[in-house]
C-alpha positions in Angstrom: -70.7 203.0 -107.6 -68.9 201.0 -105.8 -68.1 200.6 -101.8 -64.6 201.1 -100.9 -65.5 198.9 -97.4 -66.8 195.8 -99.0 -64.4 193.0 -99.5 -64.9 190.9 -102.4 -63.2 187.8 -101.2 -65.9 188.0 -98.0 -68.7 188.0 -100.7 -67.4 184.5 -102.2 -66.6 183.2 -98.7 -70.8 183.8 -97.5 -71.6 182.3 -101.0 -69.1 179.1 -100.5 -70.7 178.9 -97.0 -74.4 178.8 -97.9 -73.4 176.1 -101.1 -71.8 173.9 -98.0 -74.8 174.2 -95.8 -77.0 173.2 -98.3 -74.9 170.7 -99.4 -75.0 169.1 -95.8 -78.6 169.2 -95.3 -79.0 167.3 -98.8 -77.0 164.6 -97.1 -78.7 164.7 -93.9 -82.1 164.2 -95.5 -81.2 162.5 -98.6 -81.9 158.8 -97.3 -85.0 159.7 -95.8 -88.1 159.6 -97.5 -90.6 161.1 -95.8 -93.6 160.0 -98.0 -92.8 156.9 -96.8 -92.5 157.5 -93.5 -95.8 159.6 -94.0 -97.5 156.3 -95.2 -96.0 153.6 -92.9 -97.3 156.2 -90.1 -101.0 156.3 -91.8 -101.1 152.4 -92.0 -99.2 151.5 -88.5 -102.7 153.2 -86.8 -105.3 150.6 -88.3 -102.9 147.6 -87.8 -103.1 148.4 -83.6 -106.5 149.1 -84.3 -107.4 145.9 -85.6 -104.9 144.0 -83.1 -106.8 145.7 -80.0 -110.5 144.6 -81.2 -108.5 141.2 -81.6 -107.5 141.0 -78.0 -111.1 142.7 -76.7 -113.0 139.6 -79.3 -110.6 137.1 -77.5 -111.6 138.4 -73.8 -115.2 138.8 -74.5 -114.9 135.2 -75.5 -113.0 133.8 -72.2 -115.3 136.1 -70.0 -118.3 134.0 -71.9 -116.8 130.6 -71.6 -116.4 131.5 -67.7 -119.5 132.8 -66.9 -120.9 129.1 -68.7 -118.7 127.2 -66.9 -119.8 128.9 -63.0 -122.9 128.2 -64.3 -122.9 124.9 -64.6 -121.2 124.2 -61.7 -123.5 126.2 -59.8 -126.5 123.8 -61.3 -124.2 121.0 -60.7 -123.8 121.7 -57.0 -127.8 122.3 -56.6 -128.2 118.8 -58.3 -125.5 117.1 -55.6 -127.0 118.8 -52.9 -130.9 118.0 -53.3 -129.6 114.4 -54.7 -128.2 114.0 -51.2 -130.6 115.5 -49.3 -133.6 113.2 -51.2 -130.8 110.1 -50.5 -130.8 110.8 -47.0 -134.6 111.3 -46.6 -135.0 108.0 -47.7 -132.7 106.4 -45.6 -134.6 108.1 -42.6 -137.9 107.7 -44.1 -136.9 103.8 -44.4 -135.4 103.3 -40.3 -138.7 105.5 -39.1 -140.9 102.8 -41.2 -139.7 100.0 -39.8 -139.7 101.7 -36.5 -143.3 102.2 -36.1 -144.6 99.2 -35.2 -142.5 99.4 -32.3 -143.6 102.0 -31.4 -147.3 100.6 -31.5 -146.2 98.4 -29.3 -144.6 101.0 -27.0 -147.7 103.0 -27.3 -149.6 99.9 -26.2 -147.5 98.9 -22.9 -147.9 102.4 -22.0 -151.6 102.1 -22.2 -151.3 99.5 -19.9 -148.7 101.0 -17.8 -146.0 98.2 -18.7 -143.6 101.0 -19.6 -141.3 101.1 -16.0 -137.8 100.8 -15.2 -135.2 99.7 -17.5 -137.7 99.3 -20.1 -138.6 103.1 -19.6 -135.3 104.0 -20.1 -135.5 102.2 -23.6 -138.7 103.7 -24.4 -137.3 107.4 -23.8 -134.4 106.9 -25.8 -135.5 105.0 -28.7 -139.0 107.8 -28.9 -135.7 110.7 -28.4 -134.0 109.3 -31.7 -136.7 109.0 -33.4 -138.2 112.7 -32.6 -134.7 114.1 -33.3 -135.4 113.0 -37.1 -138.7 114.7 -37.0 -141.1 112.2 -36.1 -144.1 113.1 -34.1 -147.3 111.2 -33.5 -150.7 112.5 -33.2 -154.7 111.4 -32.6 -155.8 112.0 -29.3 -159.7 111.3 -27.9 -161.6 114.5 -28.2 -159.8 116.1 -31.1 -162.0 116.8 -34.1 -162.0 114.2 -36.6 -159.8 115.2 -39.7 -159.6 112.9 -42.8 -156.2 114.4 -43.4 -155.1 113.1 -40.7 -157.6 110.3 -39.4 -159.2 107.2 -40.5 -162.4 106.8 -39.4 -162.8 102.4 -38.6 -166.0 102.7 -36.3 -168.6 105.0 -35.3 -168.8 105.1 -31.0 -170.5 108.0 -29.6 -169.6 110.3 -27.3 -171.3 112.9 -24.9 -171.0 116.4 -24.7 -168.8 117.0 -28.4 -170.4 119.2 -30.6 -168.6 118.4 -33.9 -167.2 115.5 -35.3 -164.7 114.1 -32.6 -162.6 111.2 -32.2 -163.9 108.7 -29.5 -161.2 106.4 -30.0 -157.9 106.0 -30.8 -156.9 102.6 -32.0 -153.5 103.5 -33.5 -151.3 107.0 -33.8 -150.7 108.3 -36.4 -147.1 109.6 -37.3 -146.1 112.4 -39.0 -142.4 113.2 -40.4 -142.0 116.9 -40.4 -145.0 118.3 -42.3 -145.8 114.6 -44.0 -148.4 112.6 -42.4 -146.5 108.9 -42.4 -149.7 107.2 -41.1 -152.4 108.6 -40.6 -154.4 107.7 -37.0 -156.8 104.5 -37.3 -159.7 106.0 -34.7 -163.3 105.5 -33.9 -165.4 108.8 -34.1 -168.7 110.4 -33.1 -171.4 112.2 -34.3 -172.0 115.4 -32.8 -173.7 114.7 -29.2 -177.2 116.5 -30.3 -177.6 117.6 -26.2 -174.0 118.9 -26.6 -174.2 123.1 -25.9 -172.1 124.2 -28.8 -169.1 126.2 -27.4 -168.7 129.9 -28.6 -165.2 130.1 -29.7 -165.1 134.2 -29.1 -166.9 134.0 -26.1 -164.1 131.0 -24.4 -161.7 133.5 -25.6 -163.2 136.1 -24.0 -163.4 134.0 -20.7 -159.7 132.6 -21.3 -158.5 136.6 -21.5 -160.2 137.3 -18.5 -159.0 134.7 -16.2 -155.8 135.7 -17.8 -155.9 139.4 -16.5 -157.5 137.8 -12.9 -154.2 135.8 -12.2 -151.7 138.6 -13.1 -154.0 140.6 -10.7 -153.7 138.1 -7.7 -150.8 139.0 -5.4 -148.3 136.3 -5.1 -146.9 135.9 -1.4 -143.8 134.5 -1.5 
């Protein structure tokens, strides 16, 4: 049976539609080749891959070769600096040498009392210098003897020491900073057998005690 309503020529104009539809989709898509594309997509992937492992090998490498090169130049600069420092050591160690027997002599007018006036004012420079380089001198009568520091030329007694004690002091000894230069050319004595040996805690004792006396005492101004 057939319906008086449809129109035949509107049946062939859908079917002449859908054949041009298709027909430009077929030309849209018919240069493309999507397995291709599929494939160039698949191996695109491992190719940034492999360039970004390149370029993290690379900077891992330059991060290396700095690190060794600040380290050599840190081991450089502690070789230049204790290089110097020994150089200038020895340039001190050298003036303060040939110093000392001037100051022997220095030690020896003073002795005497020569050491006045201009002369003085000589003395105190020249034993200024050489104390701002570090130089001190030691050996004084009545310290104990230390071989360390002393060399013992004579025995000469003494009264009232109760250890080993320098009697005599024939030359100072100098020391630069910790370093004993010269050691101190003395004359020594036995312990003085009448001596009372002094009790070390008890003088402190007495020392704190005198101590606590005088901050008692009133001061009158």
């Amino acid at each position: 049976m057939t319906d008086k309503n449809v129109n035949p020529d509107d049946d062939q104009a859908d079917e002449n539609r859908d054949d041009n539809v298709d027909e430009r989709f077929a030309d849209i898509v018919g240069d493309v080749d999507i397995d291709a594309d599929q494939s160039a997509t698949d191996s695109q992937a491992p190719e940034e891959l492999s360039r970004e492992s390149q370029l993290e090998a690379l900077l891992a490498e330059r991060t290396e070769d700095l690190q060794r090169l600040q380290a050599e130049y840190v081991n450089y600069k502690r070789r230049v600096d204790r290089d110097r420092a020994l150089s200038r050591q020895s340039g001190v160690d050298k003036v303060i040498t040939a110093l000392m027997p001037v100051l022997d002599s220095i030690a020896m007018a003073r002795q005497h009392g020569e050491v006045e006036g201009g002369f003085k004012l000589v003395v105190d420079e020249l034993e200024k210098v050489a104390n701002n380089h570090g130089l001190t001198s030691f050996g004084e009568v009545g310290d104990a003897f230390d071989p360390n520091l002393h060399e013992a030329l004579m025995q000469m007694p003494m009264e009232g020491v109760s250890v080993t004690s320098v009697s005599q002091v024939m030359q100072p000894g100098y020391k630069l900073g910790d370093r004993v230069l010269r050691p101190a050319r003395v004359a020594v004595s036995d312990p003085d057998p009448n001596a009372t040996p002094v009790d070390e805690s008890a003088q402190a004792d007495g020392e704190s005690a005198q101590a606590d006396e005088d901050d008692e005492t009133p001061h009158n101004d």
